[in-house]
Biopython code that builds the backbone (N, CA, C, O; Angstrom):
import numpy as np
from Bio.PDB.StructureBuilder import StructureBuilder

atoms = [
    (1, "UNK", "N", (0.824, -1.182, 0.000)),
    (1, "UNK", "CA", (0.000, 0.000, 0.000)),
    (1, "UNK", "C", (0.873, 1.253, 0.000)),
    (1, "UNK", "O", (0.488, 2.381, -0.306)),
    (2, "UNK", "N", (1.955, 0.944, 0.338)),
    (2, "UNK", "CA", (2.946, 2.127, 0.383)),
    (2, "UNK", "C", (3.015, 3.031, -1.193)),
    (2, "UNK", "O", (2.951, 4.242, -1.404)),
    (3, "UNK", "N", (3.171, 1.860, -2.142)),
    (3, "UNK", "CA", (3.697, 2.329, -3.329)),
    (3, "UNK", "C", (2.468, 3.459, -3.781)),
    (3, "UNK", "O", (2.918, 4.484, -4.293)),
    (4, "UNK", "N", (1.200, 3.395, -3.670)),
    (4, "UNK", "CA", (0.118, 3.644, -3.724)),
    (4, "UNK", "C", (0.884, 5.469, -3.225)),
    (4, "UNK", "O", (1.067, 6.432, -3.970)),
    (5, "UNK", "N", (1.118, 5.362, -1.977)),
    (5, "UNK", "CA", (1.197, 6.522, -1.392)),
    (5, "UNK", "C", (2.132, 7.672, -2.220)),
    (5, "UNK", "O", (1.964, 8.883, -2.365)),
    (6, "UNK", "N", (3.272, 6.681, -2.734)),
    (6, "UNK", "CA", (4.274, 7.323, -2.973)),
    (6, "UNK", "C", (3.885, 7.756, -4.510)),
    (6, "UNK", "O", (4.043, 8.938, -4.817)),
    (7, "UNK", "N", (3.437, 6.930, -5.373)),
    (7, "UNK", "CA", (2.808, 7.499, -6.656)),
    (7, "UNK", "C", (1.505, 8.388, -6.956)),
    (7, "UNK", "O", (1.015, 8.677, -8.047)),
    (8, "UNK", "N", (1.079, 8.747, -5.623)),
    (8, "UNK", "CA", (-0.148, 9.823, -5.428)),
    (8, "UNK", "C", (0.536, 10.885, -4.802)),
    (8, "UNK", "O", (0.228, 12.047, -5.065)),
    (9, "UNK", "N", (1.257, 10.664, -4.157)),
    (9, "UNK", "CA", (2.265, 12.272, -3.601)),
    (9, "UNK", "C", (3.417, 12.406, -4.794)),
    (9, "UNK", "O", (3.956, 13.512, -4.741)),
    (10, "UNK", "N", (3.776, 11.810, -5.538)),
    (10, "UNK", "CA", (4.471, 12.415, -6.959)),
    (10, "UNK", "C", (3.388, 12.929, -7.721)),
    (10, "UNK", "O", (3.532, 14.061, -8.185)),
    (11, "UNK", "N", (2.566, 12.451, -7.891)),
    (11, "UNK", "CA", (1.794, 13.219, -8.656)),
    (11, "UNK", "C", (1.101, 14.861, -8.259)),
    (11, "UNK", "O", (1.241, 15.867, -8.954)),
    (12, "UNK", "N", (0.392, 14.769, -7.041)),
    (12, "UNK", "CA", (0.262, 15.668, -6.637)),
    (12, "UNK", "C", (1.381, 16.853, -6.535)),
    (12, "UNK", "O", (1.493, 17.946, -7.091)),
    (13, "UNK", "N", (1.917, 16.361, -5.869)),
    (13, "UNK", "CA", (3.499, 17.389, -5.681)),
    (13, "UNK", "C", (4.166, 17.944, -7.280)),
    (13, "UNK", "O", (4.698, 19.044, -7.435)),
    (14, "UNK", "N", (3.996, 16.966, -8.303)),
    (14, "UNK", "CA", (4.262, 17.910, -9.695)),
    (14, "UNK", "C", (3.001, 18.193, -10.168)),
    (14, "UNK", "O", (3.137, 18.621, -11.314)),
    (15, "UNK", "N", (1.474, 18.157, -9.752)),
    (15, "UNK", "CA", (0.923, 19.216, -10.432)),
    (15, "UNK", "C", (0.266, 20.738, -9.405)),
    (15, "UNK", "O", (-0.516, 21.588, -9.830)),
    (16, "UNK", "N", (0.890, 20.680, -7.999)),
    (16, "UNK", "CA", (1.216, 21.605, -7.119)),
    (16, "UNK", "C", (2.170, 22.846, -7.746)),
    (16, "UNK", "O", (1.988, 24.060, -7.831)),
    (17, "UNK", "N", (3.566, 21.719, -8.249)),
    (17, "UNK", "CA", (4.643, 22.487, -8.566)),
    (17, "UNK", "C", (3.964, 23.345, -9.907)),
    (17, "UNK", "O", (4.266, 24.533, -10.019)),
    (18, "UNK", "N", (3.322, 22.905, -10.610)),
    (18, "UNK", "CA", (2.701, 23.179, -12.287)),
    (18, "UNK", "C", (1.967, 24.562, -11.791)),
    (18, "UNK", "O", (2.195, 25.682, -12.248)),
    (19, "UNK", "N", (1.018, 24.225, -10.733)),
    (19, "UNK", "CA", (-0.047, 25.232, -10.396)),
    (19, "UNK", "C", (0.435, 26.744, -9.752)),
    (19, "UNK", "O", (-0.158, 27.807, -9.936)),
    (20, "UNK", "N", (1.871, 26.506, -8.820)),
    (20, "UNK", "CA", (2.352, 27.696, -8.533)),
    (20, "UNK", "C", (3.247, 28.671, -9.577)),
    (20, "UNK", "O", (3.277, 29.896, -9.689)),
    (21, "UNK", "N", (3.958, 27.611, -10.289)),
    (21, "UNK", "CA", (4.708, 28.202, -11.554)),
    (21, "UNK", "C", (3.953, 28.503, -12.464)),
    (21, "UNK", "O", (4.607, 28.964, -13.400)),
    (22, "UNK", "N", (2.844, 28.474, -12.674)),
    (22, "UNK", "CA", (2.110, 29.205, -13.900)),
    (22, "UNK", "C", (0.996, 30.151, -12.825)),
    (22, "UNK", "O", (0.091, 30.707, -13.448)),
    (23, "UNK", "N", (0.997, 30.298, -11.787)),
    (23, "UNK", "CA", (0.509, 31.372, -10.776)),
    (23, "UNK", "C", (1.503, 32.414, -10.981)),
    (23, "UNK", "O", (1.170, 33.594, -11.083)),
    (24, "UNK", "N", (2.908, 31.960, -11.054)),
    (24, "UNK", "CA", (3.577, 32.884, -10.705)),
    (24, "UNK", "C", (4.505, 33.325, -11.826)),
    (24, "UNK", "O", (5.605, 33.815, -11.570)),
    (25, "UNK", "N", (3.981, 33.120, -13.304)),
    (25, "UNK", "CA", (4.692, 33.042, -14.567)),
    (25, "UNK", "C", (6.066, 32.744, -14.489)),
    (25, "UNK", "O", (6.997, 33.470, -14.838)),
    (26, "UNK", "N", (6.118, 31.530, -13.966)),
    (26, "UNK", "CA", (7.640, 31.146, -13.948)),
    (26, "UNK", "C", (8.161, 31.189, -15.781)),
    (26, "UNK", "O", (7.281, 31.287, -16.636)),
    (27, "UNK", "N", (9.340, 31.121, -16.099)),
    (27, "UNK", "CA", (9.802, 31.190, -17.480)),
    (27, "UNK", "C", (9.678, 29.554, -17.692)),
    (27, "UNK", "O", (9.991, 28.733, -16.830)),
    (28, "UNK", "N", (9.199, 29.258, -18.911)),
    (28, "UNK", "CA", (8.837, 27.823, -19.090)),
    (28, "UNK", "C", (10.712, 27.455, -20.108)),
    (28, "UNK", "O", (11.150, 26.320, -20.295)),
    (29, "UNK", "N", (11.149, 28.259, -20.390)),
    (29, "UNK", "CA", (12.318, 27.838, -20.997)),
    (29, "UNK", "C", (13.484, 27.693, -19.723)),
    (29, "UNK", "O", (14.629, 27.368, -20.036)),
    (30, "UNK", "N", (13.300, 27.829, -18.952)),
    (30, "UNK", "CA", (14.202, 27.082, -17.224)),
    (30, "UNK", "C", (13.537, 25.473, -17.647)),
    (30, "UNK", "O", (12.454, 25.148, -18.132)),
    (31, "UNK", "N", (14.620, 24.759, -17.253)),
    (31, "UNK", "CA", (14.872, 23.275, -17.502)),
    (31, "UNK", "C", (14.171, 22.969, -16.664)),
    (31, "UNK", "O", (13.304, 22.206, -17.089)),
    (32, "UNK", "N", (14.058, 23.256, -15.254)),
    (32, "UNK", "CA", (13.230, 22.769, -14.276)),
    (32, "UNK", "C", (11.676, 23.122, -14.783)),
    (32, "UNK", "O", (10.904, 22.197, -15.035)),
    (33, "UNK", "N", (11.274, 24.494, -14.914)),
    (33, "UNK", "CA", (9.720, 24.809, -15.235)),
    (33, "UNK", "C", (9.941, 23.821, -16.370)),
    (33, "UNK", "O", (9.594, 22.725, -15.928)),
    (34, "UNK", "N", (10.284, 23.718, -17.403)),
    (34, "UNK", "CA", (10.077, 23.092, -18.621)),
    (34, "UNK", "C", (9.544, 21.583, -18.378)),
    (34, "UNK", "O", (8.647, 21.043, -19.026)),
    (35, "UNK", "N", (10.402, 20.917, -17.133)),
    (35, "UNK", "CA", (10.017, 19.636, -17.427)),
    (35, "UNK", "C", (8.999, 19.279, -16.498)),
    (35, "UNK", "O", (8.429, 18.189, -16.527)),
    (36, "UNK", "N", (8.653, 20.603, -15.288)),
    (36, "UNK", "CA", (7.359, 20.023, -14.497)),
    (36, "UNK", "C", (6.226, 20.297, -15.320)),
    (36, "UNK", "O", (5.101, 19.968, -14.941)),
    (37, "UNK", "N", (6.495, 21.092, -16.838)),
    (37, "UNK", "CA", (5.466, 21.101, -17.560)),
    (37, "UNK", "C", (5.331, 20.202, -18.419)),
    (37, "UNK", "O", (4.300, 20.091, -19.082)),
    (38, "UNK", "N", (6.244, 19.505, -18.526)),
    (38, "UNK", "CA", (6.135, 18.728, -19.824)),
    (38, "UNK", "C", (5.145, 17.215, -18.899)),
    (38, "UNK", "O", (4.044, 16.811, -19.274)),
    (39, "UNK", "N", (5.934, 16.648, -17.693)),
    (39, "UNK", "CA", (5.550, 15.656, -16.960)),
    (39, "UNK", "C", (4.029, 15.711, -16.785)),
    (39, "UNK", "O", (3.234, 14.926, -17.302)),
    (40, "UNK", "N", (3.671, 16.958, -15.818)),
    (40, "UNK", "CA", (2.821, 16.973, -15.251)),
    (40, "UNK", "C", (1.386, 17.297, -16.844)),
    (40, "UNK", "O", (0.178, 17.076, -16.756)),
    (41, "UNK", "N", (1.984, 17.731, -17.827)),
    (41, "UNK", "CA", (0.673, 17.713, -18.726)),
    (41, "UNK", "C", (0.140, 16.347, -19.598)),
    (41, "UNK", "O", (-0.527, 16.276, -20.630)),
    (42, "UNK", "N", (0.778, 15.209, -18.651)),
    (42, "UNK", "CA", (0.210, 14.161, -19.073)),
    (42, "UNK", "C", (-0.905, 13.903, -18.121)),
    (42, "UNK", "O", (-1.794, 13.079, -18.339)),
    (43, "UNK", "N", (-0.807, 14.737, -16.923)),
    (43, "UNK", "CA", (-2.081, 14.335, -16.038)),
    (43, "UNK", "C", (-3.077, 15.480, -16.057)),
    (43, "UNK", "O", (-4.173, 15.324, -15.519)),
    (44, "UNK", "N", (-2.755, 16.619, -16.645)),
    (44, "UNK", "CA", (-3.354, 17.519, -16.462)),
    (44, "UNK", "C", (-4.541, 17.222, -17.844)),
    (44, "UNK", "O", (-5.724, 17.529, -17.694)),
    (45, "UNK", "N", (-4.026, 16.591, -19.168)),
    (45, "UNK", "CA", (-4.843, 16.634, -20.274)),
    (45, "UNK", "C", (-6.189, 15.936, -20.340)),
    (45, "UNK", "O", (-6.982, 16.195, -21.245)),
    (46, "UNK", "N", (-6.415, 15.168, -19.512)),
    (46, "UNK", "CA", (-8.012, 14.431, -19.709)),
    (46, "UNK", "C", (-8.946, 15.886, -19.077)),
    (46, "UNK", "O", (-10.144, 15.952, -19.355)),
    (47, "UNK", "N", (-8.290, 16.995, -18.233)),
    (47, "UNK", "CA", (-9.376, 17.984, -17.793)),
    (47, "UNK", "C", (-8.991, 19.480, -18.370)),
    (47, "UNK", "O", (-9.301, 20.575, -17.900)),
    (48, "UNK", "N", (-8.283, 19.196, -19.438)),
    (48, "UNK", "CA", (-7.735, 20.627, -20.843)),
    (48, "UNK", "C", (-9.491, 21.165, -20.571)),
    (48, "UNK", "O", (-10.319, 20.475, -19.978)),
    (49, "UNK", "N", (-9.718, 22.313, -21.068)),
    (49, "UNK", "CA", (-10.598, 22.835, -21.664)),
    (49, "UNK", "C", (-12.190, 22.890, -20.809)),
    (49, "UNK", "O", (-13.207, 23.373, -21.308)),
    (50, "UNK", "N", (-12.115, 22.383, -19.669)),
    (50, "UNK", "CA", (-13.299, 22.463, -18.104)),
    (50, "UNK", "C", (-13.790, 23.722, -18.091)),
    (50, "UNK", "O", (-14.983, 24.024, -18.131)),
    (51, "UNK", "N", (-12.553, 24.704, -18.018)),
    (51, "UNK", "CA", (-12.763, 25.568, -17.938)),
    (51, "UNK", "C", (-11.993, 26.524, -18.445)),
    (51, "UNK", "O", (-10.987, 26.060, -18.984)),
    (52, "UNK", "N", (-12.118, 28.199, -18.495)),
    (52, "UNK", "CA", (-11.484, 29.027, -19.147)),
    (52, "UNK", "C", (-10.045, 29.264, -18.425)),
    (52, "UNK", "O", (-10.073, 28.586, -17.398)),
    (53, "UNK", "N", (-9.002, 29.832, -18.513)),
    (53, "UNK", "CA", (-7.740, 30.214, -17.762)),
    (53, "UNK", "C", (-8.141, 31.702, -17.359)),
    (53, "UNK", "O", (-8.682, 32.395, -18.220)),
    (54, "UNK", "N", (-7.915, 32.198, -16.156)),
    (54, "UNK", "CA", (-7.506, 33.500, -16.027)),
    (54, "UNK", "C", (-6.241, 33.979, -15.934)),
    (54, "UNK", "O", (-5.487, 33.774, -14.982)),
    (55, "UNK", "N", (-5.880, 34.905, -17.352)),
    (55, "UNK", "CA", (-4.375, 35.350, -16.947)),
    (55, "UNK", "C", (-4.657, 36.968, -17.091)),
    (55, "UNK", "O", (-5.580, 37.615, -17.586)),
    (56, "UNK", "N", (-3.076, 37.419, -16.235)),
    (56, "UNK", "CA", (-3.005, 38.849, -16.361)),
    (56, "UNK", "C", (-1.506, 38.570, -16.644)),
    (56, "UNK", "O", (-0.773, 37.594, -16.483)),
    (57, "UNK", "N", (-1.374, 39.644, -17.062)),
    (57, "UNK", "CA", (-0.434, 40.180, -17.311)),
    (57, "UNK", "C", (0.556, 41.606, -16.345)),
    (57, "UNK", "O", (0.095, 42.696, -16.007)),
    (58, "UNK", "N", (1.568, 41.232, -16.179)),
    (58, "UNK", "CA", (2.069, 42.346, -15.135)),
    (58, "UNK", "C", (3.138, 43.075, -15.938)),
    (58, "UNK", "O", (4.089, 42.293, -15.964)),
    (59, "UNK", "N", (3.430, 44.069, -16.541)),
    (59, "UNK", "CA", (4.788, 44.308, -17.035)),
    (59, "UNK", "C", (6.003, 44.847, -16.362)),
    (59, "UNK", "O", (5.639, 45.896, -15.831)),
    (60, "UNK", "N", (7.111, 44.672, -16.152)),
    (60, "UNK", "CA", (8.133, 45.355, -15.174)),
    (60, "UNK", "C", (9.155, 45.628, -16.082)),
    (60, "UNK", "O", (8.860, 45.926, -17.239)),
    (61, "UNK", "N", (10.201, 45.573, -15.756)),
    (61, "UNK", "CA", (11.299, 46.469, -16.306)),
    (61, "UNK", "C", (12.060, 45.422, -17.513)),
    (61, "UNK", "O", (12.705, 44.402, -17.271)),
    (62, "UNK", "N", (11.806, 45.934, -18.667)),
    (62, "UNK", "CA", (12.790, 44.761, -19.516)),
    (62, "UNK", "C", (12.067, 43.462, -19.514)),
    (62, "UNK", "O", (12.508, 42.684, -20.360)),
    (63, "UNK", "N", (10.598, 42.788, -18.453)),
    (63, "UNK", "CA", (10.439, 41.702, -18.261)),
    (63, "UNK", "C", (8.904, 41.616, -18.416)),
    (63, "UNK", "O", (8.282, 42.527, -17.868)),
    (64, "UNK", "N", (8.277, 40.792, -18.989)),
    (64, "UNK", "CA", (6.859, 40.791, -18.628)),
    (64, "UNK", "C", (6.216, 39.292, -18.575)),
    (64, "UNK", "O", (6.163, 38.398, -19.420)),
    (65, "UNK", "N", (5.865, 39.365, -17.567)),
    (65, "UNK", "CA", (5.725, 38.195, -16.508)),
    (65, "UNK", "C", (3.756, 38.033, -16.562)),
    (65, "UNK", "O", (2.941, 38.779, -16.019)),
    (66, "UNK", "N", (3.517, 36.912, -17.334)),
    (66, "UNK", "CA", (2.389, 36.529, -17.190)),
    (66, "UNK", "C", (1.879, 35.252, -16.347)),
    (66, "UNK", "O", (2.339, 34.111, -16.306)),
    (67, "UNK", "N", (0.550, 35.944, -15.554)),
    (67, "UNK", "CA", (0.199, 34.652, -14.133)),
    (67, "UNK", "C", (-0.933, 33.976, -14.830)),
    (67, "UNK", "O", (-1.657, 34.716, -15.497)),
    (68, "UNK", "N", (-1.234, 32.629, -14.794)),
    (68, "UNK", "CA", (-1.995, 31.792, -15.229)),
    (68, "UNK", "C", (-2.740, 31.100, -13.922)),
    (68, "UNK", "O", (-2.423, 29.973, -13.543)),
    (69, "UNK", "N", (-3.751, 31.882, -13.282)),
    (69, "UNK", "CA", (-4.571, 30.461, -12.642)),
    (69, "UNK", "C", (-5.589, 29.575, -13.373)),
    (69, "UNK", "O", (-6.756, 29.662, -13.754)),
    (70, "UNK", "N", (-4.612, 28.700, -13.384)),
    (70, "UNK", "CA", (-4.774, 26.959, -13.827)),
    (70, "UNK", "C", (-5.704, 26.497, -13.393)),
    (70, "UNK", "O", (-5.437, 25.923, -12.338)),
    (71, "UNK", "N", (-6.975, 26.422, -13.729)),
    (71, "UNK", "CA", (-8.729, 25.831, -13.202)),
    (71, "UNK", "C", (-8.355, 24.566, -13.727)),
    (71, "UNK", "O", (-9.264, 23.763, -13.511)),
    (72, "UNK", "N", (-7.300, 23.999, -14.388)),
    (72, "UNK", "CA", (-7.226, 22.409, -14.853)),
    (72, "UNK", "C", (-6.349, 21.766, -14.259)),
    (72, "UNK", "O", (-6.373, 20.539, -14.355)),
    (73, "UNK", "N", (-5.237, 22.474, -13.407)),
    (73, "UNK", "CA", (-4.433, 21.835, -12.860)),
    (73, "UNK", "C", (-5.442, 21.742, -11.258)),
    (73, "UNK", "O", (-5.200, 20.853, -10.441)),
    (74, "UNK", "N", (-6.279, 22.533, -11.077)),
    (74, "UNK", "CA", (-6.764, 22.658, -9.591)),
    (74, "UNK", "C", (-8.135, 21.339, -9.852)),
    (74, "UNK", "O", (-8.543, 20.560, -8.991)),
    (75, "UNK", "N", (-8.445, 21.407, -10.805)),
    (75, "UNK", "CA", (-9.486, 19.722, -10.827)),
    (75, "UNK", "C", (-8.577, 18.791, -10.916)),
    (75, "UNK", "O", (-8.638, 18.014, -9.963)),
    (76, "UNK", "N", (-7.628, 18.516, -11.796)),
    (76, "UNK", "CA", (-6.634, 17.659, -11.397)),
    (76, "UNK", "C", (-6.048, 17.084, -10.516)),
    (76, "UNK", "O", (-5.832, 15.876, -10.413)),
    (77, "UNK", "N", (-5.670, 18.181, -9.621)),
    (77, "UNK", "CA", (-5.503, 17.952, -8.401)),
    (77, "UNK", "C", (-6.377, 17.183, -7.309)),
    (77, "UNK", "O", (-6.195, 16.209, -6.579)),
    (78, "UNK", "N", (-7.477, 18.145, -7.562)),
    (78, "UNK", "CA", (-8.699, 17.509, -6.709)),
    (78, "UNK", "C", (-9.127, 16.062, -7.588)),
    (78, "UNK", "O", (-8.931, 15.232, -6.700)),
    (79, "UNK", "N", (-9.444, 15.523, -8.409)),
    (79, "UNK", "CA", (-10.005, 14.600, -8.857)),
    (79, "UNK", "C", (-8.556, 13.267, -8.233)),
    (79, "UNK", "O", (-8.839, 12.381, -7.427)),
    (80, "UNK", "N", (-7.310, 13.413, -8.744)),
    (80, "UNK", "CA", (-6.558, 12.314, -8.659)),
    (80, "UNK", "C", (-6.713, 12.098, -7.027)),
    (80, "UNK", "O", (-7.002, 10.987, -6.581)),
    (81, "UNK", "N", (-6.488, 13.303, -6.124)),
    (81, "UNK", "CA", (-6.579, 13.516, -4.430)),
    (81, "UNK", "C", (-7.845, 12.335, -4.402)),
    (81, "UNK", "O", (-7.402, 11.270, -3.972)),
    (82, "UNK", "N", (-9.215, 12.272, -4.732)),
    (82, "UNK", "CA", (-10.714, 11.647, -4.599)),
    (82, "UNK", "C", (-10.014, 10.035, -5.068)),
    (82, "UNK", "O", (-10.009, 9.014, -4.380)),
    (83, "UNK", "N", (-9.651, 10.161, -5.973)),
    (83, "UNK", "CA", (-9.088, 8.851, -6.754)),
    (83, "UNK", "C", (-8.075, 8.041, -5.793)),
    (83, "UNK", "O", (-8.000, 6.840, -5.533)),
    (84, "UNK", "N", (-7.651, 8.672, -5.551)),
    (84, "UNK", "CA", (-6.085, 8.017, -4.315)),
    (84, "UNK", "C", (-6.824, 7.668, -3.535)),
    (84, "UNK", "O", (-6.791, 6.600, -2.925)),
    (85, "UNK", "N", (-7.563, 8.480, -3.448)),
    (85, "UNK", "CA", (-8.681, 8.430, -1.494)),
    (85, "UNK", "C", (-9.582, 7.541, -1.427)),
    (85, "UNK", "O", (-10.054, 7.388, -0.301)),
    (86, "UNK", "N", (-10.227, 6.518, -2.718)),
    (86, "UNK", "CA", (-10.788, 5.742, -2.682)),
    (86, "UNK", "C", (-9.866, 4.387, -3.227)),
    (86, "UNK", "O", (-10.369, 3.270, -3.099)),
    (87, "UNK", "N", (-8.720, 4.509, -3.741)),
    (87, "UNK", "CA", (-8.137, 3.193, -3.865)),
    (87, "UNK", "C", (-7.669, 2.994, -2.421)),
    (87, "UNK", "O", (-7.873, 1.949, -1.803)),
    (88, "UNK", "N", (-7.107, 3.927, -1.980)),
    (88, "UNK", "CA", (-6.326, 3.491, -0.463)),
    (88, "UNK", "C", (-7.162, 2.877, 0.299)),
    (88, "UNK", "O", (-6.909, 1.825, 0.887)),
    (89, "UNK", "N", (-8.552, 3.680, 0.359)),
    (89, "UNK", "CA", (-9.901, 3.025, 1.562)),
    (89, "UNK", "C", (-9.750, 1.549, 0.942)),
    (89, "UNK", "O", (-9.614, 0.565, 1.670)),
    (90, "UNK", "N", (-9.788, 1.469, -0.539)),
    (90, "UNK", "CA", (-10.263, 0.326, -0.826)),
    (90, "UNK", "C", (-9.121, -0.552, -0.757)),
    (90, "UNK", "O", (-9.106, -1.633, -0.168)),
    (91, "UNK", "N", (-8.466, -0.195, -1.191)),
    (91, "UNK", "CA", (-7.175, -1.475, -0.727)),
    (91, "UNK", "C", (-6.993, -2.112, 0.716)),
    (91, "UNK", "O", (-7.069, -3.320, 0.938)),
    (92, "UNK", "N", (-6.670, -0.856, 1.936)),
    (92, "UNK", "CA", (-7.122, -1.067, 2.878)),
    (92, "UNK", "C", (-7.937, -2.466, 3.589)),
    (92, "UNK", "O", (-7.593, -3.343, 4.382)),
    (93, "UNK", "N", (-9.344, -2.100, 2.747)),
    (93, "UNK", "CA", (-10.173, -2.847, 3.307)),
    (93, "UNK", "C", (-9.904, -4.506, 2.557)),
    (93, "UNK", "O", (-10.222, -5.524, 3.171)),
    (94, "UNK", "N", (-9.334, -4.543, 1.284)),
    (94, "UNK", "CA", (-9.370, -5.925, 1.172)),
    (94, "UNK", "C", (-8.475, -6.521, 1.434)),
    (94, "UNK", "O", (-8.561, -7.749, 1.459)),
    (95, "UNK", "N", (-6.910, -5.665, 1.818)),
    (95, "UNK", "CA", (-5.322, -6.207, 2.357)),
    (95, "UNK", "C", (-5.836, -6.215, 3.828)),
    (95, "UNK", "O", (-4.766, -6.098, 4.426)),
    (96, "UNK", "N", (-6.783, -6.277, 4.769)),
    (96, "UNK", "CA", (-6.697, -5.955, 6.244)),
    (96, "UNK", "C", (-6.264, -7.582, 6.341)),
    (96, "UNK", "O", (-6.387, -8.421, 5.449)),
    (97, "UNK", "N", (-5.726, -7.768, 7.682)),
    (97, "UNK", "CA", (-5.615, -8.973, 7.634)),
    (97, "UNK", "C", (-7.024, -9.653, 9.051)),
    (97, "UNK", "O", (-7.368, -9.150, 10.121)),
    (98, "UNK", "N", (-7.361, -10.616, 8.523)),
    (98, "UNK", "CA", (-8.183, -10.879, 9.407)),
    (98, "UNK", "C", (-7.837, -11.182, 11.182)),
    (98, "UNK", "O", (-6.763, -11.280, 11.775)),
    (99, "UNK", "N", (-9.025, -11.256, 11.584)),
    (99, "UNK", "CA", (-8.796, -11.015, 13.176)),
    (99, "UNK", "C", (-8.975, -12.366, 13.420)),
    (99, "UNK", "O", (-9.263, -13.172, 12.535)),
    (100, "UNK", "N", (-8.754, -12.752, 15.031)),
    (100, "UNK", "CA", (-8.769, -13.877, 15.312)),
    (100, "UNK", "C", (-7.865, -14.940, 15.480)),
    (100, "UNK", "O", (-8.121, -15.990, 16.070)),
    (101, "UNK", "N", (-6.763, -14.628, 14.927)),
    (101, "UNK", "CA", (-5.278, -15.012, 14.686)),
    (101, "UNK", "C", (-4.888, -14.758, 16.026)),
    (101, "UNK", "O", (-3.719, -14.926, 16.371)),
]
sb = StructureBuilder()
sb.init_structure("model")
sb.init_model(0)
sb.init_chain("A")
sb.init_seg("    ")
for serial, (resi, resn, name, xyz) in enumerate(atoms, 1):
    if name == "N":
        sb.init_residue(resn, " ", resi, " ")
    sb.init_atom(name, np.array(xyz, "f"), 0.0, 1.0, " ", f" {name:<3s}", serial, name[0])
structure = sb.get_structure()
């Protein structure tokens, strides 16, 4: 049941990482943003298009930095979180070991 744990907190944790870096217009050409985008939009694509994106735009000096809150990474999130939360109950209940022993 462990493994369970550990492949639902990778997931979560890179589409966390996805949701603050496009909150916070990270530069998607950084190797790191690049590849929590590339990873994490294999989980993000079954919920593309739910809903609209809100972005703004901020401009500063020489730099202009656009924020994306991600309404697809935040169902994502929540849907795989529901999904984990019912394999674990359910595993749980059929790995228990019986009583009486």
């Amino acid at each position: 049941m462990g493994i369970i744990y550990v492949i639902l907190g990778f997931i979560e944790l890179l589409l966390g990482f996805r949701f603050v870096f496009l909150l916070l217009g990270a530069n998607p050409e950084s190797a790191i943003v690049g590849g929590v985008y590339a990873w994490s939009g294999i989980f993000t694509a079954p919920f593309a298009g739910i809903f609209g994106q809100a972005v703004t735009t901020a401009p500063g000096v020489g730099v202009v930095t656009q924020s994306v809150f991600d309404w697809t990474t935040l169902i994502a999130l929540a849907i795989y979180g529901m999904i984990g939360a019912v394999v674990i109950g359910a595993s749980s209940h059929w790995w228990r070991r019986p009583t009486g022993y």
